[in-house]
C-alpha positions as CSV (number, residue, x, y, z in Angstrom):
1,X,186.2,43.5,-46.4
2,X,184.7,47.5,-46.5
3,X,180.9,47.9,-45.7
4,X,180.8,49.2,-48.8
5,X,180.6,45.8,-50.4
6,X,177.2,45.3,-48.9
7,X,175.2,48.1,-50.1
8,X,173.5,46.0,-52.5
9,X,171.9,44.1,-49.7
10,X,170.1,47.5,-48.5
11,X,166.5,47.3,-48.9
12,X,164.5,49.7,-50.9
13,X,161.1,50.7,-51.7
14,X,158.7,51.5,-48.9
15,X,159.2,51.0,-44.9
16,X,156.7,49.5,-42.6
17,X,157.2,51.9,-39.1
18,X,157.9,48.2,-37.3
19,X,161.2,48.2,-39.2
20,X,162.4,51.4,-39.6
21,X,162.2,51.5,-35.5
22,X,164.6,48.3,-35.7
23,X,167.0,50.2,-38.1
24,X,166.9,53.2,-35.7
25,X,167.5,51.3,-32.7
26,X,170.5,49.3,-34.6
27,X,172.0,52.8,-35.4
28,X,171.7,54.0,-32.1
29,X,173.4,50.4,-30.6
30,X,176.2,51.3,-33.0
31,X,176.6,55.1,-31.9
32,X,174.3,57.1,-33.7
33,X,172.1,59.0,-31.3
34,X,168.8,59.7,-31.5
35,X,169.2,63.0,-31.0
36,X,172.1,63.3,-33.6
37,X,169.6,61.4,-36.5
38,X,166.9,64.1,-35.3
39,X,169.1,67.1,-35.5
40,X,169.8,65.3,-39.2
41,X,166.3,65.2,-40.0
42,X,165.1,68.5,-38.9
43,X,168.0,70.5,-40.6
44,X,166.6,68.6,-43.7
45,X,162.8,70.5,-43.2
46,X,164.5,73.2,-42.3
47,X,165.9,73.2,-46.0
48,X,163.0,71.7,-47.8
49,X,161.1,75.1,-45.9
50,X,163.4,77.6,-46.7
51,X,163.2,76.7,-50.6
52,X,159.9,78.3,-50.6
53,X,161.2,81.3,-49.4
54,X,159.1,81.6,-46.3
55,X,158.8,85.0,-44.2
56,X,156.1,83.5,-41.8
57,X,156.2,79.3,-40.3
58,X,154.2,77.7,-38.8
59,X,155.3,74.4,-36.7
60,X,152.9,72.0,-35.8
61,X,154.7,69.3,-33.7
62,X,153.6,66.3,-31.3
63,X,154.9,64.7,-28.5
64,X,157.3,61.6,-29.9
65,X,160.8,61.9,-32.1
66,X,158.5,63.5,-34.9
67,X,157.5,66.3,-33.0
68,X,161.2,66.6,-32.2
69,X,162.0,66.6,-35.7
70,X,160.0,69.7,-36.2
71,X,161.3,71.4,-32.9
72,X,164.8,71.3,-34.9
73,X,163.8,72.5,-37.9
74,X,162.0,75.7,-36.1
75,X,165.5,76.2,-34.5
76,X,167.3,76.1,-38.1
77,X,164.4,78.5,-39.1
78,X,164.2,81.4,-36.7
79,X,166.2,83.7,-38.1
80,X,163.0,83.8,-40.2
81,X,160.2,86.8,-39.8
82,X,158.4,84.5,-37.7
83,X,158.4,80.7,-37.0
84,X,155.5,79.9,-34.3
85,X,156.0,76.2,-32.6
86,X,152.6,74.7,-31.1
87,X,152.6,71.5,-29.4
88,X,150.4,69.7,-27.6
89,X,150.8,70.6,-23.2
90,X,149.5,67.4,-22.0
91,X,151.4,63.8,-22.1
92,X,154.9,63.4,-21.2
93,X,157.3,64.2,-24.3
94,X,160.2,61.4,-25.6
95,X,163.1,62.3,-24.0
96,X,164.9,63.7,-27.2
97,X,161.6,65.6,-28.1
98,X,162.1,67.2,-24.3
99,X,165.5,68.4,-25.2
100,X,164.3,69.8,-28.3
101,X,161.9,71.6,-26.9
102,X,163.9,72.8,-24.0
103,X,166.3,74.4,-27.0
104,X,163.5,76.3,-28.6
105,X,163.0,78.2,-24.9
106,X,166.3,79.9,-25.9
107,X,165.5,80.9,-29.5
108,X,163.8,83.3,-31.5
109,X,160.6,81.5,-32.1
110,X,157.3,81.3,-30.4
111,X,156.1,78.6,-28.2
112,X,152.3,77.7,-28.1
113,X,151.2,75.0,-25.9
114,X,147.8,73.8,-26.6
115,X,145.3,71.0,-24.2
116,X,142.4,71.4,-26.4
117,X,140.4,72.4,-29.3
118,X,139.9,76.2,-28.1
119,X,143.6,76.2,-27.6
120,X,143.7,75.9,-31.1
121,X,141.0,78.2,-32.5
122,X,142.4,81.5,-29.9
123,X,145.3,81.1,-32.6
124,X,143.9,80.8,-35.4
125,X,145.0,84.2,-36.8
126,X,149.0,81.6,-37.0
127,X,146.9,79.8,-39.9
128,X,146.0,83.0,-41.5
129,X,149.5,84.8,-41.6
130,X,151.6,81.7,-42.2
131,X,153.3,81.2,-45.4
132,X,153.9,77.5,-44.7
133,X,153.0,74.8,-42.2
134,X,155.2,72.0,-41.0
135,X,153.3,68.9,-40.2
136,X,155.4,67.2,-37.1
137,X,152.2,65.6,-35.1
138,X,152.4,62.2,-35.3
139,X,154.3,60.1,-38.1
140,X,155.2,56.6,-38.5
141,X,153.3,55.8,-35.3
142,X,150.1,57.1,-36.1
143,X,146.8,55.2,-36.4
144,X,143.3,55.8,-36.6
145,X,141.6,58.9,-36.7
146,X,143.1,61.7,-34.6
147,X,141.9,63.2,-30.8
148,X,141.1,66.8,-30.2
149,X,143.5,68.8,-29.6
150,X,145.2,67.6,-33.1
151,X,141.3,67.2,-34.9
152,X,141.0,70.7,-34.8
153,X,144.7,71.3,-35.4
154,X,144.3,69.1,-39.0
155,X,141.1,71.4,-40.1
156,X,143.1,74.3,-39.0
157,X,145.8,73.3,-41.7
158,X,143.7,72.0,-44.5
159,X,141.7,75.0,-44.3
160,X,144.8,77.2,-44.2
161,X,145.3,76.8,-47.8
162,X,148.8,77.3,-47.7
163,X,151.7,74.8,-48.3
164,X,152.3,71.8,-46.1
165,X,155.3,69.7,-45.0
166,X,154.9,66.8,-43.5
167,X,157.6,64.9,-41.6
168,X,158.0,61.4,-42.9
169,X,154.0,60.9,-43.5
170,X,151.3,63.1,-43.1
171,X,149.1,63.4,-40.0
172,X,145.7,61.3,-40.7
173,X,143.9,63.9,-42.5
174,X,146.0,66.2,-43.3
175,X,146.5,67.4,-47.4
176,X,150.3,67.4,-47.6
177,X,151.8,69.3,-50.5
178,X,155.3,67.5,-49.7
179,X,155.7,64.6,-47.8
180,X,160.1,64.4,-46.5
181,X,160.7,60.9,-45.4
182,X,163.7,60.1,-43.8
183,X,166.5,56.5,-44.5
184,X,163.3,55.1,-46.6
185,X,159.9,56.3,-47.9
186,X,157.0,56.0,-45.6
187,X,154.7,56.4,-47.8
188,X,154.6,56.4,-51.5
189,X,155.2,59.6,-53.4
190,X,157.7,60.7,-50.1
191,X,160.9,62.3,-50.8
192,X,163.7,60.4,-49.6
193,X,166.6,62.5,-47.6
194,X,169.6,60.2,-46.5
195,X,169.9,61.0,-42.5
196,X,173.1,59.2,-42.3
197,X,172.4,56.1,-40.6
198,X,175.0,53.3,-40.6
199,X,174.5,51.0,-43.4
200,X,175.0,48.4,-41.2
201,X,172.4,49.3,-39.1
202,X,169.7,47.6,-41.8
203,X,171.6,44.7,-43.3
204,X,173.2,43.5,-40.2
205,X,170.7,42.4,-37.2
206,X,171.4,44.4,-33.9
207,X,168.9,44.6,-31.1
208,X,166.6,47.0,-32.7
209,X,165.3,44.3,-34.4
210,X,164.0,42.6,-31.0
211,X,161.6,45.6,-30.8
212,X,159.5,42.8,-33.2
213,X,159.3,40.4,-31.2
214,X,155.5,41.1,-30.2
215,X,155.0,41.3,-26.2
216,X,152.6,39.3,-24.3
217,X,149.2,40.8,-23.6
218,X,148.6,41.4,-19.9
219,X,145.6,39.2,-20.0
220,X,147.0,36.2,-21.9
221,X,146.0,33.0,-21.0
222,X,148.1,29.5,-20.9
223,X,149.5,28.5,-24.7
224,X,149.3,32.6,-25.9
225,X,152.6,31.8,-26.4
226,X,152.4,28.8,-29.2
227,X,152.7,25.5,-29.2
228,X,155.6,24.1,-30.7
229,X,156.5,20.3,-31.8
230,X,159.6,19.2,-32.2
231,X,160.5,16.0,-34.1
232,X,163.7,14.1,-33.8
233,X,165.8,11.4,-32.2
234,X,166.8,7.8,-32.6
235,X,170.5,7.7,-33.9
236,X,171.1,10.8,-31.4
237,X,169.2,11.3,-28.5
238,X,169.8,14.8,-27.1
239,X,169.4,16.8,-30.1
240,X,165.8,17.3,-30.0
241,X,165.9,17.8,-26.3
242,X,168.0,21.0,-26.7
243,X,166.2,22.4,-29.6
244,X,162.8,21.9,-27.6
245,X,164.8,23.7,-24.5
246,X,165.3,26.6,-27.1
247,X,162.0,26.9,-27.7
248,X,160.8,27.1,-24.4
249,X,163.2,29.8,-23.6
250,X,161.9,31.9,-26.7
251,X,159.1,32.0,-25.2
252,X,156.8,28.8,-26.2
253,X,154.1,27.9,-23.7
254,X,153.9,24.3,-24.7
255,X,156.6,22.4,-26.5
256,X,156.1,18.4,-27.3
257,X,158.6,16.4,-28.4
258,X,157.9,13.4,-30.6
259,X,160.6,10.5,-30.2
260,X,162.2,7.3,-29.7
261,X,164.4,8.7,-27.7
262,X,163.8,9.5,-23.8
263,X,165.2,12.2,-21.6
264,X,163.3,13.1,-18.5
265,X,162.1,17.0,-18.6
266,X,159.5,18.0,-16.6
267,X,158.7,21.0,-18.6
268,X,158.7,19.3,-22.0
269,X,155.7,16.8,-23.1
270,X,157.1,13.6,-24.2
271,X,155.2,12.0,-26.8
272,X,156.9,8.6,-27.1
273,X,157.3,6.9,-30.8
274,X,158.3,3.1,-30.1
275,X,161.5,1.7,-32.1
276,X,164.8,2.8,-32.1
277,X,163.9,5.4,-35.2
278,X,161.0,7.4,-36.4
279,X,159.4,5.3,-39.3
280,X,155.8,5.7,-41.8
281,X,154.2,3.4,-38.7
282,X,154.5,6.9,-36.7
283,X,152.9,8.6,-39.2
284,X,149.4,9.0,-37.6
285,X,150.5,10.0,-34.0
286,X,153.1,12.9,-35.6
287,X,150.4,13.9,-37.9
288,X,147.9,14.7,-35.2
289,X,150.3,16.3,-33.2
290,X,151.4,18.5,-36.2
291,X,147.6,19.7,-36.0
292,X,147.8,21.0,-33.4
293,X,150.9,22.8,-33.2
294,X,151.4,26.2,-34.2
295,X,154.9,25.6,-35.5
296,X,157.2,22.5,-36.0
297,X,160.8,21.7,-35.4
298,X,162.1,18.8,-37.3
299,X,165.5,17.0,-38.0
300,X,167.7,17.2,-34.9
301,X,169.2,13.7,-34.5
302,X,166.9,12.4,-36.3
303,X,169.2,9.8,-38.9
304,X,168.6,9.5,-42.5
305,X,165.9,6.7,-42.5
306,X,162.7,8.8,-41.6
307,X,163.1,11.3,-44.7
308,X,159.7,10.1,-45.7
309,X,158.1,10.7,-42.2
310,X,159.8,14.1,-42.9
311,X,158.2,15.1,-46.3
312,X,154.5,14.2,-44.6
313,X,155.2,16.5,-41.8
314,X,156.1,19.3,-44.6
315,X,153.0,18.6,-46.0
316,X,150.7,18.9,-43.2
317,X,152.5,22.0,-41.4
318,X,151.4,25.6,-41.1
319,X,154.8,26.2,-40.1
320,X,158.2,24.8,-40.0
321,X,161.8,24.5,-39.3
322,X,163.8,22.3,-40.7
323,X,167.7,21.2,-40.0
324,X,170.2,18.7,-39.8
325,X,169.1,15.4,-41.2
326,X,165.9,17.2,-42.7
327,X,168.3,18.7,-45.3
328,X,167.8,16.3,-47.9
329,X,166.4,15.7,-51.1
330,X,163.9,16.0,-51.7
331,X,164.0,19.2,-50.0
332,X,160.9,19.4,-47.3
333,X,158.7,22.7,-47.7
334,X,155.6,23.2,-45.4
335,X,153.7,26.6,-46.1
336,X,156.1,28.8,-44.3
337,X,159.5,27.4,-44.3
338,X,162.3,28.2,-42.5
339,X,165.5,25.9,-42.9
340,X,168.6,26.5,-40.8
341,X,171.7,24.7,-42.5
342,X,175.7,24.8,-41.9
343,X,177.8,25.0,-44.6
344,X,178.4,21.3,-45.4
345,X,174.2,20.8,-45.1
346,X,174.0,24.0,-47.2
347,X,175.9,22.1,-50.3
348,X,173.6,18.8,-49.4
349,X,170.6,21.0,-49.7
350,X,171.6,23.1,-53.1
351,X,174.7,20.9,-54.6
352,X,176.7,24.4,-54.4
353,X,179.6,25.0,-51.5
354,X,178.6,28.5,-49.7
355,X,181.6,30.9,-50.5
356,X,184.0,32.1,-48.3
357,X,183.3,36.2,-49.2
358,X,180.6,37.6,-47.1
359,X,178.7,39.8,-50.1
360,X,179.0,36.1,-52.3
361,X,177.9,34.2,-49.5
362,X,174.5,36.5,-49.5
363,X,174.4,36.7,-53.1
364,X,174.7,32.8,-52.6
365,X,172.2,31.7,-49.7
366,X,169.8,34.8,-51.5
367,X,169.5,32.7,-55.0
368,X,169.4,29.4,-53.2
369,X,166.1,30.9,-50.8
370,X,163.2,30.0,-53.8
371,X,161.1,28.4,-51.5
372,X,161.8,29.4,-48.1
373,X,164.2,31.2,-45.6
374,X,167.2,30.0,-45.4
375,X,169.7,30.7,-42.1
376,X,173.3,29.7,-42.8
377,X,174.8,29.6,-40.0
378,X,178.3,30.3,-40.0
379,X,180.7,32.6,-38.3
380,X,179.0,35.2,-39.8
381,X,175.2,34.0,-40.5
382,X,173.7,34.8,-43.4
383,X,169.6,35.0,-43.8
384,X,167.6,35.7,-47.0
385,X,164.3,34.6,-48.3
386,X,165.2,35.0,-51.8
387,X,164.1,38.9,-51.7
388,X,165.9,40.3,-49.1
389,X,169.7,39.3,-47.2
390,X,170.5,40.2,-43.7
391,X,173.6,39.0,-41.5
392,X,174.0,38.1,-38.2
393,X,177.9,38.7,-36.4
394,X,176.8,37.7,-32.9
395,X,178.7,34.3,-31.5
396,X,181.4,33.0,-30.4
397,X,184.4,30.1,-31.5
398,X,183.0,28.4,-28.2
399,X,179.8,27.9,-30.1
400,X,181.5,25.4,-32.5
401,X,180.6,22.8,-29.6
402,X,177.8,20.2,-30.7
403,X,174.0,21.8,-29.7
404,X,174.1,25.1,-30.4
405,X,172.6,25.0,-33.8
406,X,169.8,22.5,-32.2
407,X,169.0,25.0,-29.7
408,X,168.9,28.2,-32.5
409,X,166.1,25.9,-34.2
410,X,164.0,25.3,-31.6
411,X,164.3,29.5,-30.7
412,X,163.8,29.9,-34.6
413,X,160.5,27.9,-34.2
414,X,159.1,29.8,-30.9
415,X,159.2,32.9,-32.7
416,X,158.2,31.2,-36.1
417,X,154.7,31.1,-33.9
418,X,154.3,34.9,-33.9
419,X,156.8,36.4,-36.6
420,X,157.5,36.3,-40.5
421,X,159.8,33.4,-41.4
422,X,162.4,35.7,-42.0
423,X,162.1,38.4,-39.4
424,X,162.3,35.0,-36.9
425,X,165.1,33.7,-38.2
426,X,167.1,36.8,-38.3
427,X,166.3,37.2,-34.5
428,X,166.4,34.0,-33.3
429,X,170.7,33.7,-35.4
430,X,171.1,37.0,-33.1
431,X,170.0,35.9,-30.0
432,X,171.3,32.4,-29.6
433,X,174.4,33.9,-30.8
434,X,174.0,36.7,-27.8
435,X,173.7,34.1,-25.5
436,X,176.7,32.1,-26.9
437,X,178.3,34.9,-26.0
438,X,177.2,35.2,-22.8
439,X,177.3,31.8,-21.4
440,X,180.9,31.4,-23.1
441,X,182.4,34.4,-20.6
442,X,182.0,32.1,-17.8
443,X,182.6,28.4,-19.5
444,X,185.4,29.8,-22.2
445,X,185.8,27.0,-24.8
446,X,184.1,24.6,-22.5
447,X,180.8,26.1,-22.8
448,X,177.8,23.7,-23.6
449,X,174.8,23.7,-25.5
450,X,173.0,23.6,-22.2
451,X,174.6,26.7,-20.6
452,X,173.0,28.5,-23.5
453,X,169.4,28.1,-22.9
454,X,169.4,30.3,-19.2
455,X,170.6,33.4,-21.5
456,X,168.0,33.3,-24.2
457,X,164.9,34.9,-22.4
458,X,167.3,37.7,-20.9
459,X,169.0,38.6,-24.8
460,X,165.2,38.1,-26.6
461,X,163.0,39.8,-24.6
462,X,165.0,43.1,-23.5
463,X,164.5,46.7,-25.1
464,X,166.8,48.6,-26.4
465,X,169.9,47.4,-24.6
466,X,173.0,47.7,-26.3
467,X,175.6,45.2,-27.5
């Protein structure tokens, strides 16, 4: 099947910066430089500038990717009258907004470098003569109100009076007479130009999208990193163990695990439930331990007499993941909701058999998602939350071995602590599938569950490495 097939999964409307930087970081995992989508983007001002018929430009650019966006388009332009470049001379540039700017040294444009607000007003004779001003300080990364140099730079512009540009969204403060946004608007109102990133770079997951996993604060203190509670066991007595295993390894701080069954771990809390199975007369114990957990992970070898004990937990929970025996009717929902099913549990849950064609399959798993988000796992796994669809390709043949999809829910529900229901889901099917990948180089088709769970904190919590 061609890409092409999928293009009605692509999102629309406008972009939060969080995931366009995923997309971009996808694109460049697949091949697509950054330097390459900048020189797109900046050839795109270029033309959006020369429309007006300019004699005279002005480039205002920062230090990140935006800045280097405007550094290009002053190349494309300076064959102009004049085209004047200031930026600020303090701070260490991005490395692709230092090559830019080490291009415009050999071209016919002017370079100001500027370190504060008299910088700025010794040229202020640029705002006078300019025909049009390119806004390239900030973009998709800015916040707040802006520092001096760029204060004075914004009055400077606003008072200009003259037409402004602004790359993807305008600085904070600046009146923008056109705002160019790049892939997806930024803002409303934006005009969209298409940059030529790989369509697979936004409905596929790729490791761009770990750049949402939020870090850990440097002063964080003990269970920063959620509580999770996982509940499970009786008929099958590792399950829950593995899943709570996963969790840890995304990155839970404390992870109990309510059950009849008993497997020494010393870095798990073992909250016993008497019997063979989990029944109503747990009821009380589970409840108060849902409490207090910030997310719960329910179902893993759990049988199908406690579906009752299940439904209560739904009811009582913030946050939840459900899978394997919890896939039953009546379906459990807790506020936020995210189930995990294979195909044969995705027909229990919705009476319908999940096609075999990948752009069905979303359609499929999207209609089914009506009141939660829904990860079918699969050789290619599918996520949607009725609104939007996404897949997931990492994984391996080797993963068909019992566990694996115990250990993706209990990664699901660390990050279900911190993240969207869907944004977790779609990063917890690609990292457990990374480290399927990984732990199956060394074991081939004998790989276990339990090789898996070493590989987890090394695929999650790197940046920017590629596939």
């Amino acid at each position: 099947m061609t890409t092409g097939g999928m293009r009605e999964f692509l999102e629309t409307g406008v972009i939060d910066a969080g995931r366009m930087r995923a997309v971009e970081e996808n694109a460049i995992a697949l091949g697509y430089s950054s330097l390459s989508m900048m020189e797109s983007a900046g050839r795109a001002i270029a033309d959006a500038v020369l429309a007006r018929d300019p004699a005279r430009v002005l480039v205002l650019c920062g230090r990140g990717n935006n800045g280097g966006d405007g550094m290009v388009a002053a190349r494309y332009l300076q064959h102009l009258e004049a085209v004047d470049v200031v930026y600020p001379d303090c701070g260490s540039m991005t490395p692709a907004a230092a090559a830019q700017a080490s291009l415009l040294r050999h071209c016919s444009v002017a370079l100001h470098p500027i370190r504060c607000a008299a910088d700025v007003d010794r040229l202020g004779r640029l705002f006078d003569e300019t025909d049009i001003i390119v806004d390239a300080l900030l973009g998709t990364g800015a916040s707040g109100a802006v520092r001096e140099p760029l204060a004075t730079l914004v009055a400077r512009t606003n008072a200009s009076g003259v037409p402004v540009v602004a790359v993807d969204i305008p600085t904070p403060g600046i009146r923008a007479s056109r705002v160019i946004s790049f892939h997806r608007p930024k803002v409303e109102g934006a005009d969209v130009v298409d940059i030529g990133i790989p369509l697979e770079a936004e409905v596929y997951t790729g490791p761009g999208d770990l750049t949402l996993v939020p870090a850990r604060e440097s002063g964080a203190h003990k269970g920063a990193g959620g509580e999770v509670l996982v509940v499970g066991g009786g008929p099958y007595q590792g399950a829950p163990y593995i899943a709570a295993l996963g969790a840890l390894r995304a990155g839970a701080d404390i992870v109990r695990i309510a059950s009849p069954a008993y497997i020494p771990m010393p870095d798990l809390i073992y909250e016993r439930l008497e019997g063979r199975a989990i029944t109503n007369d747990h009821l009380e114990t589970i409840l108060g331990l849902v409490d207090r957990a910030d997310a719960v992970v329910c179902g893993m070898g759990l049988g199908k007499e406690s579906h009752d004990v299940v439904l209560a937990i739904a009811g009582a929970a913030e946050k939840a993941v459900f899978d394997a025996d919890a896939l039953a009717h009546p379906l459990p929902a807790a506020k936020e909701t995210i189930y995990t099913p294979h195909a044969g549990e995705f027909a229990r849950m919705t009476g319908t058999e999940p096609p075999t064609d990948l752009v069905a399959r979303g359609r499929c798993v999207k209609a089914a998602a009506t009141v939660g988000t829904i990860l079918l796992k699969g050789p290619v796994d599918v996520v949607s939350d009725g609104r939007t669809v996404r897949f997931n390709r990492t994984g391996t043949p080797a993963m068909t071995t019992g566990g694996t999809g115990d250990l993706l829910a209990g990664v699901a529900g660390a990050l279900l602590c911190h993240l969207p229901a869907f944004e977790a889901a779609c990063i917890a099917a690609y990292a457990n599938g990374r480290a399927g990948m990984r732990a199956s180089e060394e074991r081939g088709n004998g790989m276990l569950a339990t090789d898996m769970p070493d590989y987890i904190p090394q695929e999650l919590f790197r940046r920017g490495a590629p596939e």
